[in-house]
C-alpha positions in Angstrom: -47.7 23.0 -17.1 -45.3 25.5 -17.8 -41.6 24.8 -19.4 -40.1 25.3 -16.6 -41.8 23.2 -14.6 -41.2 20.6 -17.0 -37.8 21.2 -17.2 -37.3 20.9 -13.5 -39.0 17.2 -13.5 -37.1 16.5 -16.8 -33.7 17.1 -14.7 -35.1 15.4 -11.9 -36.0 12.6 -13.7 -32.6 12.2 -15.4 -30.8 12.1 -12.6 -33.1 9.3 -11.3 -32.7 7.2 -14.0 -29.1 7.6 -14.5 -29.2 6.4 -10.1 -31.6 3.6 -11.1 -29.2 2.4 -13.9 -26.1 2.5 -11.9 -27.9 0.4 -9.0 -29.4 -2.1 -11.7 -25.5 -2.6 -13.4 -24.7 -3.4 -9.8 -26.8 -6.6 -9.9 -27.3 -7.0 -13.5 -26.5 -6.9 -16.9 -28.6 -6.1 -20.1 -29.6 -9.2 -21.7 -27.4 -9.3 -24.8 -30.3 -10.8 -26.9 -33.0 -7.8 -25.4 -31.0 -4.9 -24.5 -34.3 -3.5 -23.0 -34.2 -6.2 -20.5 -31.9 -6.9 -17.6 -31.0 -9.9 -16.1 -29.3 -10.6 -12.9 -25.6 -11.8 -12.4 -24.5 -14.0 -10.4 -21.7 -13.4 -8.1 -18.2 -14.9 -9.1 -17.3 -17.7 -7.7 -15.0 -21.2 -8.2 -17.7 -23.7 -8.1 -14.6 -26.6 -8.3 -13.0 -24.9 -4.8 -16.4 -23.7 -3.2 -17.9 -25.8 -0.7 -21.9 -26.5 -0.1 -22.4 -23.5 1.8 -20.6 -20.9 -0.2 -22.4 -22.2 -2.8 -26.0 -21.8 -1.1 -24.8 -18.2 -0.1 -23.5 -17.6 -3.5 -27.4 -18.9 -4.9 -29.6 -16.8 -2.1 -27.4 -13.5 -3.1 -28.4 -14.6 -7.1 -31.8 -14.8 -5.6 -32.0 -11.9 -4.0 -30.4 -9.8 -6.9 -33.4 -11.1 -9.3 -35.8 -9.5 -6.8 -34.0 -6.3 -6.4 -33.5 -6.3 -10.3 -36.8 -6.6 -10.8 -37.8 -3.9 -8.7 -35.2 -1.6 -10.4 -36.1 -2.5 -13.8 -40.0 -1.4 -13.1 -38.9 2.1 -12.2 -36.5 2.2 -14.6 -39.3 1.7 -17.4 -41.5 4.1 -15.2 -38.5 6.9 -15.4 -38.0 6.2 -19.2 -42.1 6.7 -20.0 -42.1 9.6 -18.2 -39.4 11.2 -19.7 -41.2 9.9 -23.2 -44.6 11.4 -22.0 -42.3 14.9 -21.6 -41.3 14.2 -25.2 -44.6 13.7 -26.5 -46.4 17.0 -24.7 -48.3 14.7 -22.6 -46.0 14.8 -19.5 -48.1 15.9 -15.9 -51.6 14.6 -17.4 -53.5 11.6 -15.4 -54.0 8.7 -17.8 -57.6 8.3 -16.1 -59.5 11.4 -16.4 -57.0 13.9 -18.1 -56.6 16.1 -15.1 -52.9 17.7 -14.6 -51.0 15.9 -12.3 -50.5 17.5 -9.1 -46.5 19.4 -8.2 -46.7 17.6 -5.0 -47.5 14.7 -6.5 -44.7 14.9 -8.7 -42.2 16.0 -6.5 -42.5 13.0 -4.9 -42.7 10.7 -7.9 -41.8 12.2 -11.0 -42.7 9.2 -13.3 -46.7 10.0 -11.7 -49.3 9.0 -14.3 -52.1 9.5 -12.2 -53.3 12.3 -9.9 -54.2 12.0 -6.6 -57.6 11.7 -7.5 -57.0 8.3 -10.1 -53.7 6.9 -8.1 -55.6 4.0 -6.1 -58.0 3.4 -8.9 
């Protein structure tokens, strides 16, 4: 692959992490004792003024946030190993068989580590 083409899915992959991290700040926070883990937040509320059911609604939104967290934490890692694979010169090569990654492929998921060959193996 050529440097351009790498550059192009370099910049396209920046811009999707810097997305992904925005949406997971918007349910989450880093865990302050594993910054490369996230954990969900849950919404602010006055548990002494808060009756049963704002509580319940204020627990199936902390629910739902862990599931959409988890979610955007796997393509955040996905995002971040891809843009280490472009470090490492390895970046557009299937992990099965060594083949180079399709563009297509790419284009529509940069963080691809498999070509269309490998991808439901």
């Amino acid at each position: 692959m050529d440097k351009k083409t790498v550059k192009h899915f370099e910049e396209k992959l920046k811009s999707e992490l810097a997305i992904v991290e925005a949406e997971l700040k918007g349910v989450g926070r880093k865990n302050p004792d594993n910054p490369s883990d996230w954990q969900a937040t849950p919404e602010k509320m006055d548990t002494l003024t808060a009756d049963e059911t704002e509580l319940a609604d204020s627990l199936e939104a902390f629910e739902g946030n862990t599931a959409i967290l988890k979610q955007l934490e796997i393509r955040y890692n996905e995002v971040q190993a891809a843009l280490e694979r472009i470090k490492n010169g390895t970046y557009g090569l299937c992990e099965k068989g060594k083949e180079i990654i399709e563009n297509e492929r790419l284009e529509a998921n940069p963080a691809a580590t498999t070509c269309k060959k490998h991808m439901n193996a």
